[in-house]
C-alpha positions, 0 to 999 in steps of 0.5 A: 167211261165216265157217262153211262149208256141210257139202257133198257136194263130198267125193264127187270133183270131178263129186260124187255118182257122179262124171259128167262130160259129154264137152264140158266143160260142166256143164250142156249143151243141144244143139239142144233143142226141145219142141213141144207139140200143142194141141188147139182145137175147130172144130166139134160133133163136130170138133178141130183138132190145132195144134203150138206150139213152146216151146223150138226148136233151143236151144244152150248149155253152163254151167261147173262154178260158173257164176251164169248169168241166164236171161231173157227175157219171159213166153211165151219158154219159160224155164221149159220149158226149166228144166222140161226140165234138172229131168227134168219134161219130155221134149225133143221132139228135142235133147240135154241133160246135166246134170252128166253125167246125162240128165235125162228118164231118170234123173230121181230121181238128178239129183234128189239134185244139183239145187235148183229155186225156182220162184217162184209154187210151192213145195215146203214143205208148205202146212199145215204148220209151215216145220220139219216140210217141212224135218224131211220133206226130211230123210228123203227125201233122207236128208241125214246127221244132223250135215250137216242140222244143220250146213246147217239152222242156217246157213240159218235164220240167212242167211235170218232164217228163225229166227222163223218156223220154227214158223210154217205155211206157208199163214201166211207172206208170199210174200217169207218162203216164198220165203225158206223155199223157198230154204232148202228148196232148198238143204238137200241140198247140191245142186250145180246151183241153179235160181232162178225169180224168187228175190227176188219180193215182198221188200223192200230189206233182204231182197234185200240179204240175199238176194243177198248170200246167193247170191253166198256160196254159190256162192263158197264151195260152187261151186253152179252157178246159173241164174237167172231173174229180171225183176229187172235189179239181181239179174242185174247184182248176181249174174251176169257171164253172161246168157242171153236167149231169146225164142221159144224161141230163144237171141238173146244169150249174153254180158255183160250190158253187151252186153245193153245195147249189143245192144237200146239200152237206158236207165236213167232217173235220177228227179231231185227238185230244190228248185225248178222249172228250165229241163230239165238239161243233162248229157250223155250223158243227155237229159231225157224229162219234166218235171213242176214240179221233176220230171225224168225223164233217159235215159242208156246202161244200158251207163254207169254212174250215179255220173258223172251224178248227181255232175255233177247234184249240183254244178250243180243243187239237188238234194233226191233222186234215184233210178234205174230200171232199164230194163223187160227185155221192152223191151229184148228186144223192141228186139233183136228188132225189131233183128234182123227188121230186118236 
């Protein structure tokens, strides 16, 4: 990136107001919970009040700058817990700070230093032609002329958002609006980014770009980021740092190798050769299926490919190859049997 963001980093280092929490983390969740009361019917007249815990007991801090994979499978309370460092919901019980500001009590000023993407939903106007939400975001942030300007034509050109600006909303696809919503969500120069499912429903160029995008931001704005995603190529692409949650409950903070090594995962390298052999010998990886000239090899996610497919390709005929990376709730569900286990 040649040109820099106009940003509101010149405020001081905690920006805007100047808050910075005790701990020295940036974003801070001690012993958070959210329990919800469900109500079920069990009778005519009768309903019976049932509790379900969403978020229990859950711990964590994020530095300044910090691009942070946020996983887990569907149901595992992410995005409650995401809902909750917005200001969207209550903790039932903990504490959570986020540059300094509690967000369930002073939910319009966070909102001044935070971005939300949250991928089915978006916050541009569905009628609307994609230039009048971000003209509309513009007043209500009250974003500075030239720094609006300055922002806004950097973003249309990262993103190719440049045709369709004076597309409606309701028009475009949902890897084009989750294109617009990222611009969106950044025009205000917030300082925390939270991304749910951020490259949902684009093609190969435009996650390239995507990502590409937000390695840049956050190397040169510092843009603190938490990232969900069922995507592993965005988390091993983005993030030095992964979070796994799973019923409510952080199971793993760390490496996203050690992710690996934690729940046994495997890749599975997808080898197409000119004709049908006896099944590949090539250690550590071991043949799981074959179909004519077909084989499906499992190896460590933890290893690399490169080793594997240069020892392929000097001893067998290769005509293509691909690589598919393990399915997340697989691996989550193999740490957790894990650990009952123990």
């Amino acid at each position: 990136m040649t040109e820099g963001f106009i940003g509101a980093g010149g405020e001081g280092p905690a920006g805007a107001g100047g808050e910075l929490s005790g701990g020295g983390g940036f974003i801070e969740a001690e012993g958070v919970e959210k329990v919800f009361d469900v109500h079920r019917r069990t009778g005519f007249l009768r309903r019976e009040r049932t509790q379900v815990r969403a978020v229990d007991g859950l711990s964590f801090t994020v530095g300044r700058g910090e691009m942070v994979g946020f996983i887990g499978p569907n149901g595992a309370g992410k995005s409650t817990t995401i809902k909750m460092l917005t200001g969207i919901l209550t903790p039932s019980g903990g504490r959570l700070r986020v540059a300094g500001i509690e967000p369930a009590r002073d939910r319009v000023r966070l909102a001044h230093r935070i971005g939300v993407v949250f991928g089915q939903r978006t916050t541009l106007w569905w009628d609307l032609p994609l230039i009048d939400s971000y003209r509309l975001m513009h007043r209500m942030y009250r974003i500075p002329d030239a720094r609006y300007r300055a922002d806004l034509d950097r973003l249309v050109e990262l993103l190719d958002l440049a045709e369709l600006l004076e597309v409606p909303v309701r028009q475009l696809s949902l890897g084009q609006r989750m294109r617009g919503d990222i611009a969106a969500a950044l025009l205000h120069d917030p300082e925390v980014l939270y991304l749910d499912e951020p490259t949902i429903g684009l093609d190969v160029i435009s996650k390239a770009r995507v990502r590409e995008f937000l390695r840049e931001l956050n190397t040169e704005r510092g843009t603190t980021v938490l990232l969900t995603t069922h995507d592993l190529q965005d988390i091993e692409q983005l993030c030095s740092r992964v979070m796994v949650i799973d019923h409510g409950r952080l199971m793993y903070d760390g490496p996203l190798g050690g992710l690996h090594e934690a729940g046994e995962s495997e890749r599975t390298l997808v080898v197409d050769l000119e004709r049908e052999l006896p099944p590949i010998e090539a250690a550590p990886a071991r043949v799981v299926r074959v179909e004519g000239p077909r084989q499906w090899l499992a190896f460590p996610a933890s290893q690399s490919a490169a080793p594997l497919v240069a020892a392929i390709a000097a001893r067998y005929p290769l005509v293509d190859l691909s690589v598919r990376e393990p399915d997340i709730e697989a691996v989550i569900a193999k740490m957790y049997a894990g650990r009952t286990a123990v």
